[in-house]
Structures are given as structure tokens and as C-alpha cells.
C-alpha positions in Angstrom: -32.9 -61.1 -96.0 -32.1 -61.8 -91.9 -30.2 -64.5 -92.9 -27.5 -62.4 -95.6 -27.9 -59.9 -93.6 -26.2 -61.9 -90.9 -24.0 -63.4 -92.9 -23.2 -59.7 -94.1 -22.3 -58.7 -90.4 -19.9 -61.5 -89.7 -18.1 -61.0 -92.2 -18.2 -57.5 -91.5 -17.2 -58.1 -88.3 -14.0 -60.6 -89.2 -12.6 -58.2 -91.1 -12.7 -55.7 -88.6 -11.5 -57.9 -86.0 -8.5 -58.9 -88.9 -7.5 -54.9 -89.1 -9.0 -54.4 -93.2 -11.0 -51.8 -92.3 -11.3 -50.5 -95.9 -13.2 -53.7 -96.7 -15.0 -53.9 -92.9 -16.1 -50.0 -93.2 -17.7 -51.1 -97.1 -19.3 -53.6 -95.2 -20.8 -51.7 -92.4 -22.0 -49.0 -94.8 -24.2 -51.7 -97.0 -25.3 -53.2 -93.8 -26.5 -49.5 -92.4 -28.3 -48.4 -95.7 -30.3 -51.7 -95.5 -30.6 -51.4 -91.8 -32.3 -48.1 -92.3 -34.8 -49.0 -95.2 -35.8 -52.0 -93.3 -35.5 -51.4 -89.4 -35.1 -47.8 -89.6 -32.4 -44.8 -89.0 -33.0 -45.3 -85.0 -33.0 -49.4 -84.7 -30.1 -50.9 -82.5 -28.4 -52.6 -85.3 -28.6 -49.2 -87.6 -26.8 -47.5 -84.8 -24.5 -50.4 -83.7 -23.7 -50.5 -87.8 -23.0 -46.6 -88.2 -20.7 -46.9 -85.0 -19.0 -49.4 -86.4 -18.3 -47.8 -90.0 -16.8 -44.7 -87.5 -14.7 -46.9 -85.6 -13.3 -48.4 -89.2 -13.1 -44.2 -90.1 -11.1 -43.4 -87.1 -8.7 -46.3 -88.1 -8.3 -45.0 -91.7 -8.4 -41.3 -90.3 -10.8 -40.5 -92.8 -12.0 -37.4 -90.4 -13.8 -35.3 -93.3 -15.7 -38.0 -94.2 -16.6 -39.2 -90.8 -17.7 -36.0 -89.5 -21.7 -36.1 -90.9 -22.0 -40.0 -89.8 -19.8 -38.8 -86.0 -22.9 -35.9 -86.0 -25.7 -38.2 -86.2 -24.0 -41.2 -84.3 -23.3 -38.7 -81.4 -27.1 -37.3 -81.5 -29.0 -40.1 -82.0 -27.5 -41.8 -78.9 -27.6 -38.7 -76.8 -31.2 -38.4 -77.5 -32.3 -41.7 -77.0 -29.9 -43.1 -74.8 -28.7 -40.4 -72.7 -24.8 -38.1 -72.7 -23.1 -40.6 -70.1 -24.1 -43.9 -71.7 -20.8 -45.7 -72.4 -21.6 -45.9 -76.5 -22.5 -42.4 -76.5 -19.7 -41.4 -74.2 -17.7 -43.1 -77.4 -19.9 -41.8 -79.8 -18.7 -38.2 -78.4 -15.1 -39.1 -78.5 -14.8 -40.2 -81.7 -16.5 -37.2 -83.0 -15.2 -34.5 -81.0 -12.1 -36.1 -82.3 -12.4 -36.2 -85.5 -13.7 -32.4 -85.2 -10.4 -31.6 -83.8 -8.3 -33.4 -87.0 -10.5 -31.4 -88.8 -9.5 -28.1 -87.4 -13.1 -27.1 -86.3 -11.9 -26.6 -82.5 -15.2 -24.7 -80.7 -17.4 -27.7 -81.4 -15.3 -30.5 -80.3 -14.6 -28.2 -77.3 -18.6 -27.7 -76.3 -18.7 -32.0 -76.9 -16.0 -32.6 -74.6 -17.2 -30.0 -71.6 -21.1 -31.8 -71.9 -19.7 -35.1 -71.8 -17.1 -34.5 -69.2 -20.1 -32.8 -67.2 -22.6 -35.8 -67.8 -19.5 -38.3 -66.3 -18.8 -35.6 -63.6 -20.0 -37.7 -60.2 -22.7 -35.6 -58.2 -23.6 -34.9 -55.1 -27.2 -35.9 -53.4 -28.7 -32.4 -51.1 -28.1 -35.0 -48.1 -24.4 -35.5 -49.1 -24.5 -38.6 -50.6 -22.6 -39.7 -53.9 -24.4 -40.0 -57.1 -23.7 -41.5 -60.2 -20.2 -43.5 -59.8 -16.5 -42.0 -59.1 -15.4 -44.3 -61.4 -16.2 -42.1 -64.5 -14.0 -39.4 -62.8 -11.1 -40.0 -64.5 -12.4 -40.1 -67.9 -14.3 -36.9 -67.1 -11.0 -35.7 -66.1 -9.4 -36.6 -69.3 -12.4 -35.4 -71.4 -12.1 -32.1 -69.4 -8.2 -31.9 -70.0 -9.4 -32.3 -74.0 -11.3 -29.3 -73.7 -8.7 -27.3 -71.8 -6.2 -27.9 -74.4 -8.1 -27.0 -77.8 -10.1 -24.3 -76.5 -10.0 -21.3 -79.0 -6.1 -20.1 -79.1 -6.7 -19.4 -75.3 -9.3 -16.2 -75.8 -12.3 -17.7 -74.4 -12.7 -19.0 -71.3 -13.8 -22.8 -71.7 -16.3 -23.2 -69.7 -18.1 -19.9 -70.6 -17.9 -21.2 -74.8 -19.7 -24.4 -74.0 -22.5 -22.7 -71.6 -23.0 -20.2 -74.9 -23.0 -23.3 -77.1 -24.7 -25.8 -75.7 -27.3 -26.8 -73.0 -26.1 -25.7 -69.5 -23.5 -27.5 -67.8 -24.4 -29.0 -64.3 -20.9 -29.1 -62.7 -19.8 -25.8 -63.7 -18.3 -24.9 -60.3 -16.4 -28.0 -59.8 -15.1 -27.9 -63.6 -13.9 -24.7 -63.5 -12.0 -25.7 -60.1 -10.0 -29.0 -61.9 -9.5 -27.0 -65.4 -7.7 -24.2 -63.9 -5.4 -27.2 -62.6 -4.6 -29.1 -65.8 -2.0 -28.4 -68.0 -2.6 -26.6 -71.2 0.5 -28.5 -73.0 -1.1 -32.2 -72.5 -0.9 -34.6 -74.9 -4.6 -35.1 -76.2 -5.9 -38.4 -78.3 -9.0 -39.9 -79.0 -9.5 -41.1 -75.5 -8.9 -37.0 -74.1 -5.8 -35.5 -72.7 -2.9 -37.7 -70.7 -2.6 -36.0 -67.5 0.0 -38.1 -66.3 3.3 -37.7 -67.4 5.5 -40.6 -69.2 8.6 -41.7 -67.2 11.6 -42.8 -68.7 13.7 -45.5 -67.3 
């Protein structure tokens, strides 16, 4: 069994790298249900397998169907490896994303604000940095996201993620940079574009 299942994943993992990702997302869904009878729902290649079957989803924009696989990617990771671990940072992403293609605004909203919050660089009670200023900008972006699909404009968005989620850390500091980002940004998987495109 190691040894097909290896087999399995290379192949797998050509034909992802060759852009079928029909056939690549069949193979990453076999490889996850055998995964999960024989290393469990929580091993690393179980969760490596069911984040690639979302990547081959996003590709496809099969949002619908990604949405129950994006829900238990995004939690699994965030409980055992934390909110601003890069593959959960992706994780949340890729299913606040599809969330949004799927019209269901409020949720990918809360998902954007927690992660942007996690990424938000802190600041020590002796005035040192914490965590690294690097993640800023993707915060930023993840922040913009949030700005731009909050509810129609009727809810403040900071306010609809504190009543929807855990409390945000950086509320202060959020607030301040999201009542400076524009509401008309374009927003992708990645968050929203701040800067604009020039034209030559």
C-alpha cells in the first residue's frame, strides 16, 4: 500500500504540475479517502492531499463543491497549526474565496478580518516588534478583502467579525487602515489590490 500510494501521489502530483486538474483533483480525492482510513483525517499527508484537491477546485472554480472540503481544510489547520501559519493562511484564502463566489459574504468577511489580525505585526509592552512586518502587506490585502465584501455597507466590518468570531487582537489598528482603503478595489483570491495598475 506505501508504495501505490506513492506512486498514486506522483502521478497526482504530475498532473497538477501539467495543468489537468480534473484528472489531478480525482487523484487527490482517492489519495485523501485512503489517507484518512489508514493515517487518519488529521495526518500531514491527509491534509497536504485535501489542500491539494482545493487548489485543483479553485482552478476548475468548482466553489460549491469546494466549500465543505475549504471548511474543514481551514479548521483543521487553524486548530492544529495555528491562524498565521502560511498553509493555513492559504487554507483561509482559498475558502474565504470560494465563500465569496458563492455569494455567502458575512463568513468570508469574519475569515479574512481573523486572518488579517493573526498576520497583523504586534507590538511587545517594552516597544519592541513582534511577529514579522513582512506579513503586513498581506494582512493589508486580506484586510482590503474584508472592506470590500462586507454586507452592502450596513455593518461595520470590524464590529461583524468581533460578533462572529473569536475577538480580534488588533482591533484598534485595523479599524485605523480600513477606514483608509478603498471600497472599489479589485479583490482575488490573494485579497484586495491596493495599488492601482498604470498604463503606459
Amino acid at each position: 500500500m506505501p508504495d501505490a500510494m506513492a506512486a498514486m501521489q506522483h502521478d497526482a502530483d504530475r498532473l497538477f504540475e501539467a495543468g489537468s486538474y480534473r484528472s489531478a483533483l480525482a487523484e487527490f480525492s482517492v489519495l485523501r479517502e485512503r489517507r484518512a482510513r489508514h493515517e487518519g483525517p488529521y495526518s500531514r499527508m491527509y491534509l497536504a492531499n485535501l489542500h491539494d484537491a482545493l487548489r485543483c477546485m479553485g482552478h476548475l472554480e468548482l466553489w460549491a463543491d469546494s466549500l465543505p472540503l475549504g471548511r474543514e481544510l481551514y479548521g483543521k489547520y487553524l486548530r492544529t497549526r495555528g491562524p498565521a501559519r502560511p498553509d493555513t493562511v492559504d487554507a483561509a484564502k482559498r475558502y474565504a474565496w470560494a465563500l465569496v463566489c458563492a455569494d455567502s459574504l458575512d463568513p468570508a468577511v469574519a475569515i479574512y478580518l481573523t486572518t488579517a489580525d493573526a498576520l497583523w505585526p504586534s507590538t511587545a509592552s517594552d516597544g519592541s516588534a513582534n511577529d514579522s512586518p513582512d506579513q503586513l502587506p498581506e494582512a493589508t490585502r486580506l484586510l482590503g478583502a474584508a472592506v470590500v465584501h462586507h454586507h452592502n455597507g450596513h455593518h461595520d466590518v470590524l464590529d461583524l467579525a468581533a460578533a462572529s468570531t473569536s475577538a480580534l487582537s488588533h482591533v484598534e489598528e485595523l479599524r485605523r487602515v480600513a477606514d483608509t482603503l478603498p471600497v472599489d478595489a479589485v479583490v482575488g483570491i490573494d485579497g484586495a489590490v491596493l495599488e492601482p495598475h498604470h498604463t503606459h
